[in-house]
C-alpha positions, 0 to 999 in steps of 0.5 A: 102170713108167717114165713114158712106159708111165704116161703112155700107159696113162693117155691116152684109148684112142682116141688110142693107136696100133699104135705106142703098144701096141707099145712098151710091149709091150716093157716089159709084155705085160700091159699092152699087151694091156689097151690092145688090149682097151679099144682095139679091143673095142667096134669088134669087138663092134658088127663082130661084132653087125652079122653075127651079130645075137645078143649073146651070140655077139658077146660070145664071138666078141671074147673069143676074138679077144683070146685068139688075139691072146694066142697070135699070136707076130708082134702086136706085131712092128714091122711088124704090123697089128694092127687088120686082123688083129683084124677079119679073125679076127672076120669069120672067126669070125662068118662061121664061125657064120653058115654053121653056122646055115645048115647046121642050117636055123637062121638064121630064128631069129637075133635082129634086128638092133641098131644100133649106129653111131657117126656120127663114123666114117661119110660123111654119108649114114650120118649123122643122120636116114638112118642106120638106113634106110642100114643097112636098105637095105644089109642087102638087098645081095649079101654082098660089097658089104655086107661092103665097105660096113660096113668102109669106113663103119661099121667106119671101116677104110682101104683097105689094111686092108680089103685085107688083112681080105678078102684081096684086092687094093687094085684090087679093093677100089677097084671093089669099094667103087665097085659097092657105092656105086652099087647103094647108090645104087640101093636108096635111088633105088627106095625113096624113102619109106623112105630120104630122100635128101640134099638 
């Protein structure tokens, strides 16, 4: 192994990017795809978690991600997205399941919902003291402004790339988050026991 692939293995996940992964694919598909898993798992886990609602399911949703990332032939292409392509194959998945509970008449029987947030990622108004009742009142929107709202705030993804999990235009991003905001807005503004607003 040379030293440059040691001394990127050995680095703190968080600071690796596409780039770092890409390059030592070049000297070691193994190892690249082991900085993948410590880099992105636990962000899909808490994305698969927040729509499947069962621990397990968003356990085994992650696995088989990482193993059609394993198949995919263009990861680690230079001019790949991996991390959009990693949340939009767990969407996928997890909305897979969701729709087959619906059809067996099951979804009364998903677990509740865990909160799992990692403030450093999200506007202050999913911070501190709010942050579950702002999660709660998102729960309560249509499934297109939750769906932005998570991947913006929660899953900390950049315009471009919820673009391209959602398959949709940058625009429509734009005004979709910006629709999805104000209705936010008026959620908190109509239960103002239960989400205390920001001074």
């Amino acid at each position: 192994m040379s030293a440059q692939l040691r001394l990127v293995v050995a680095d703190n996940p968080v600071s690796w990017t596409e780039e770092d992964i890409k390059a030592v694919s070049r000297e070691n598909l193994r190892v690249a795809m082991d900085m993948v898993t410590r880099k992105f798992r636990d962000r899909l886990f808490y994305h698969a978690m927040y729509i499947v609602k069962d621990h397990e399911e968003a356990y085994d949703v992650v696995q088989e991600v990482f193993i059609k990332a394993i198949r995919e032939r263009r990861f680690y292409d230079a001019d790949f997205r991996m991390k959009a392509w990693l949340f939009r194959v767990t969407s996928n998945l997890c909305f897979n399941i969701v729709r087959d509970r619906r059809r067996r008449g099951d979804i009364l029987d998903a677990a509740p919902k865990k909160e799992h947030t990692d403030p450093d990622q999200m506007d202050l108004v999913f911070q501190g003291e709010q942050r579950h009742e702002v999660l709660q009142a998102i729960e309560s929107m249509n499934d297109d402004h939750r769906e932005i709202l998570m991947l913006r705030y929660y899953d900390d993804l950049s315009y471009a790339e919820i673009a391209e999990v959602l398959d949709i235009k940058l625009g429509t991003v734009m005004s979709r988050l910006s629709r999805a905001r104000c209705r936010l807005q008026e959620v908190i503004d109509s239960a103002p026991t239960v989400v205390a607003r920001s001074s």
